[in-house]
N, C-alpha and C positions, 0 to 999 in steps of 0.2 A: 504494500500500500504506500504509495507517493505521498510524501508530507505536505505538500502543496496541493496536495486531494485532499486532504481532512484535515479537521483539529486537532484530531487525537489519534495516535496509532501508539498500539503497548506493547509491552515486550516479554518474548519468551523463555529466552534462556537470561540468566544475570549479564545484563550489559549489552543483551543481544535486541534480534527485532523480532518481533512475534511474529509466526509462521502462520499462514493461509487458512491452516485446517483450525487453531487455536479462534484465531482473528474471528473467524466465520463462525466459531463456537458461542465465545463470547458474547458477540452482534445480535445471534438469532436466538440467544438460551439466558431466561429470566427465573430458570429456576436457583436453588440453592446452590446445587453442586459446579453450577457456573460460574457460581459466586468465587464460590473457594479454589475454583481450579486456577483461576486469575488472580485470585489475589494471593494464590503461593508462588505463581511468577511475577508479581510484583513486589512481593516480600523477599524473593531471592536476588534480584535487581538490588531491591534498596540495600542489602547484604553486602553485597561485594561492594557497593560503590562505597558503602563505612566501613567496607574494610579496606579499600584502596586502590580494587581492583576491575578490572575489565575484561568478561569472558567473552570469548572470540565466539561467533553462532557456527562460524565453521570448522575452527580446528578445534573449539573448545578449552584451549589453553588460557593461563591468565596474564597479564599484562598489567603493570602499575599503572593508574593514574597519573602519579607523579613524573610521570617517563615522556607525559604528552601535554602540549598547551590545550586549556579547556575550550568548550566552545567551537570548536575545530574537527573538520574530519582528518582522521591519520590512520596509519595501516597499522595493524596485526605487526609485533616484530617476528612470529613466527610463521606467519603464512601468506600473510602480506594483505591480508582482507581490511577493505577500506572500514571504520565506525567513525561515530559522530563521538567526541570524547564529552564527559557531563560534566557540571561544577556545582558544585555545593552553594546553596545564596540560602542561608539561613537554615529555616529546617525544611529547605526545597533543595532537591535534586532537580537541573534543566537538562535534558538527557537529549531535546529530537526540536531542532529548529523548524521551527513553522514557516512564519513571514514575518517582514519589516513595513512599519508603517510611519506614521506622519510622528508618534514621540516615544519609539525606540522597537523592538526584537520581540518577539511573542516565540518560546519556548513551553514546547510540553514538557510538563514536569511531576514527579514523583511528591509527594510529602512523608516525612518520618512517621509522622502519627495515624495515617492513611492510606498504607499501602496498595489498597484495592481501588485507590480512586486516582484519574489523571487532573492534572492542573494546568492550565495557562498560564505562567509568568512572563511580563514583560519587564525587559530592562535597557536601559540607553543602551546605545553600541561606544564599543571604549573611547572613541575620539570626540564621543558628546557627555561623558563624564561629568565632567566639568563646568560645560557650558550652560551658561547661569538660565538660555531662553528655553533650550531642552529640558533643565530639572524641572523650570515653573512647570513647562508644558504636559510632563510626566506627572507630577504633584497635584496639576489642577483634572488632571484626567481622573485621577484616584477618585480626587474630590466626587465627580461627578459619578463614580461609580457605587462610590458609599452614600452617597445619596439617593439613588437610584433604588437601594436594595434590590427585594429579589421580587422578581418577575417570572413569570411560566412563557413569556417568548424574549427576555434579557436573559445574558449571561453574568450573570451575581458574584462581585468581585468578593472576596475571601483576604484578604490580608492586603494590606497599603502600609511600607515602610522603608528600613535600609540596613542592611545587613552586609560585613563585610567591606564595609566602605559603597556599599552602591546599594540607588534607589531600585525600588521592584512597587510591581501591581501585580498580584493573582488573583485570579478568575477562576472561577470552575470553568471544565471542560464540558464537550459534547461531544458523543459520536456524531458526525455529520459531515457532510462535502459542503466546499462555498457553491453558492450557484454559482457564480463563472465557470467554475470546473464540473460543477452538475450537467450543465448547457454545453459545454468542451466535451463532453466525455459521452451522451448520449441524447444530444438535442434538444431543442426546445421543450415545456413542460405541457402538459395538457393540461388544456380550460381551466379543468375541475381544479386540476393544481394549482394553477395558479392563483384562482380565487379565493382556495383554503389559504394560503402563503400570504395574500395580499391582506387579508383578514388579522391573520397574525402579527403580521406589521403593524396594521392599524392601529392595533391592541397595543403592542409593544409601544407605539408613537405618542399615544392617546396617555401612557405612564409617565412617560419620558416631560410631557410639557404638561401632566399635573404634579412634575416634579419643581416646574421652575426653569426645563430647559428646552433649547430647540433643535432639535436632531439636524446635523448640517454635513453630513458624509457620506451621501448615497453611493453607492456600487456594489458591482457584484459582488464582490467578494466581502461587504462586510453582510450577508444575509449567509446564513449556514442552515441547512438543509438536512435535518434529522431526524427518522426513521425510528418509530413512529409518530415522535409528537409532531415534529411539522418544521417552521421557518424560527428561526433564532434572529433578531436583528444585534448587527457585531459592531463596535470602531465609534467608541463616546469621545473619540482626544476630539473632535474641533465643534463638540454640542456647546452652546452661548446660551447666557442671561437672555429669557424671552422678557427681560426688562430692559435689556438691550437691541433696539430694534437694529441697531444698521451699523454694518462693518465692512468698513473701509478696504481688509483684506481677507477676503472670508474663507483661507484654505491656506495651511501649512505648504502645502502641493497641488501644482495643477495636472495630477495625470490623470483626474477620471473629471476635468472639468466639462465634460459632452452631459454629465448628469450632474451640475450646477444648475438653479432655474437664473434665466436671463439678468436678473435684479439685483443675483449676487456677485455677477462676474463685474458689473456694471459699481459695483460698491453702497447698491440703496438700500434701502428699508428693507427687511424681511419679517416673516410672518408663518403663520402655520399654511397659506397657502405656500411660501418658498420651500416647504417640507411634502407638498401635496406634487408638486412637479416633482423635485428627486424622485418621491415614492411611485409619480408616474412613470417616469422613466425604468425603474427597475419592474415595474410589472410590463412592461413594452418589449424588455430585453429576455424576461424569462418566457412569454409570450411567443419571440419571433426567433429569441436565438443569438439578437446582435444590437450593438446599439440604436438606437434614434439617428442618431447624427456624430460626426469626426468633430474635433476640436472647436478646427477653421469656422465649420459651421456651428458652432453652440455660439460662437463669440458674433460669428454675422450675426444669429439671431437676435444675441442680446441684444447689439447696436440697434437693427432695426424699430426695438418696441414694438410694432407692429407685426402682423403677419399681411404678405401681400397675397397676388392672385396665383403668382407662382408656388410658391411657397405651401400656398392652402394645396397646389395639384400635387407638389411632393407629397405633401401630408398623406392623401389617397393614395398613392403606389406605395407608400410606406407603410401602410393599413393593411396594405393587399393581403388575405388569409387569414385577416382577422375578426373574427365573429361580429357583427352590427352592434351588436349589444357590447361587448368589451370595448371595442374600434371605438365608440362612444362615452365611455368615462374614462380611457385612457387619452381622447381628447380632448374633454374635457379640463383632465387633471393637469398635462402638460401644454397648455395656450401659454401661447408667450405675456399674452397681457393678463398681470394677475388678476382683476378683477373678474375675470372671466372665468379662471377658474371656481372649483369647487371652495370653500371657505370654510368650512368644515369638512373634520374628518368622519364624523357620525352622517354623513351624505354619504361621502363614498359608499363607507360603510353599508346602507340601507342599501343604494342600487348593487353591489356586488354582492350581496344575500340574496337581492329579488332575479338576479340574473343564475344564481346558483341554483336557485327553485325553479328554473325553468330548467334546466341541464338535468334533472335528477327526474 
């Protein structure tokens, strides 16, 4: 299982990666004995790694920790098999790098006191250590995480501190794939799916700004896709004060700015309709497969404010396949001119239930 496929992948032998027939056991088996069968290969994990050591999955031999820079893949000195090496950050073991995001490194991770269970910690990368706008930005993400608490379609941070000399955020984990790679891996979702997903969101969005804040990080990859509760919405670092309406620079990063709504790129007022575009656009993409629109085009839009007559005929070939009824709140939702949009998210809400009662 590719770590850029999932959140979470465990391990079978101490230090090693969990095998096929295990993985598959684990995923599809909710009884007891599934329990315990994982979590004596997670107890053996946490084992070697307090004792110091790294069992090879192939030749089985053991290998110091100390022998190798953490955080890094390096080979077996016996057989030469590639491992990712882990590092201890408190009472966390980070064993399996996931992805890098806008305020620092998301590693799956072991805890001492819960060996059956995987964790998310994230921590700066070493050359932002230091640097004073990456700690805020790490520090204020926590914030927004412990304030959050726990949600049934949020991932519920678990510990915000510094160990070892470096800051961390953990999160519980989830078995699931990001859609980017759900959609990579075997195409666009169906109807029903996506209705249930867009639902889940909603839920999730609907927490999030009766918490006080406004979800501002749409893309694929931060929704996680797991079987069989459903959609996870992921990636709090650039949620803002909804008593803050308007920011001047609304993204750490501009790689997924095609799913920016136009007002942000633009530096104006935002709103829970600037939340109702992003959340358009990711049901657009799980829908059809691919984005709305390339960069070049998100920023013409912005500029225009308007939509013209060309623009409206893109809009229909870019529909093309997509059911009247969806093609229609997914227009809705993403119109360049906010007022046009939807303005609450309990609308949405109601037409994507009344359109689900038609499908069933």
């Amino acid at each position: 299982m590719n770590s850029e496929e999932s959140i979470v992948t465990t391990a079978a032998r101490p230090g090693g990666a969990l095998s096929r027939t295990v993985y598959d056991f684990f995923n599809n088996s909710r009884d007891e004995l599934g329990t315990s069968v994982v979590s004596n290969y997670f107890t053996r994990n946490l084992q070697a790694f307090s004792e110091g050591t790294l069992v090879c999955e192939e030749c089985e031999k053991d290998s110091h920790l100390e022998s190798y820079p953490p955080l890094q893949m390096a080979h077996c000195r016996h057989c030469d098999c590639a491992h990712f090496i882990p590092k201890q950050l408190g009472q966390f073991w980070l064993f399996q790098r996931l992805w890098d995001d806008t305020t620092g490194t998301l590693y799956n991770s072991y805890h001492v006191d819960f060996p059956y269970q995987i964790f998310a910690v994230k921590i700066l990368a070493p050359h932002e250590k230091a640097d004073p706008v990456r700690i805020k930005s790490l520090e204020d993400e926590g914030k927004v995480v412990c304030r959050l608490g726990d949600h049934p379609c949020l991932l519920p941070g678990v510990e915000f501190g510094e160990a070892n000399g470096e800051r961390y955020l953990a999160m519980e984990s989830i078995l699931g794939e990001r859609l980017a790679q759900r959609v990579k891996r075997s195409g666009p979702l169906a109807e029903k799916d996506v209705l249930l997903m867009t639902l889940r969101l909603i839920s999730a969005l609907c927490h999030i700004n009766y918490c006080g804040y406004l979800y501002r990080h749409f893309n694929p990859d931060n929704v996680i896709l797991s079987y069989p509760n459903g959609a996870y919405l992921f990636g709090y670092d650039n949620c803002a004060s909804l008593q803050v309406r308007k920011h001047a620079q609304p993204l750490a990063t501009d790689t997924f700015i095609e799913y920016l709504p136009p007002e942000s790129i633009r530096g104006e007022e935002e709103g829970i309709f600037s939340q109702i575009y992003g959340l358009g656009m990711i049901v657009y993409f799980a829908i059809s497969g691919h984005s709305y629109c390339f960069e070049s085009e998100a920023r013409s839009l912005a500029q225009a404010k308007k939509e013209n007559k060309l623009k409206l005929d893109m809009k229909k070939i870019k529909m093309k396949g997509i059911s009247r009824g969806l093609e229609k709140i997914i227009s809705r939702m993403i119109d360049v001119v906010p007022e046009k949009r939807y303005q609450l998210l309990s609308e949405i809400e109601f037409d994507i239930v009344t359109l689900f009662h038609r499908l069933l």
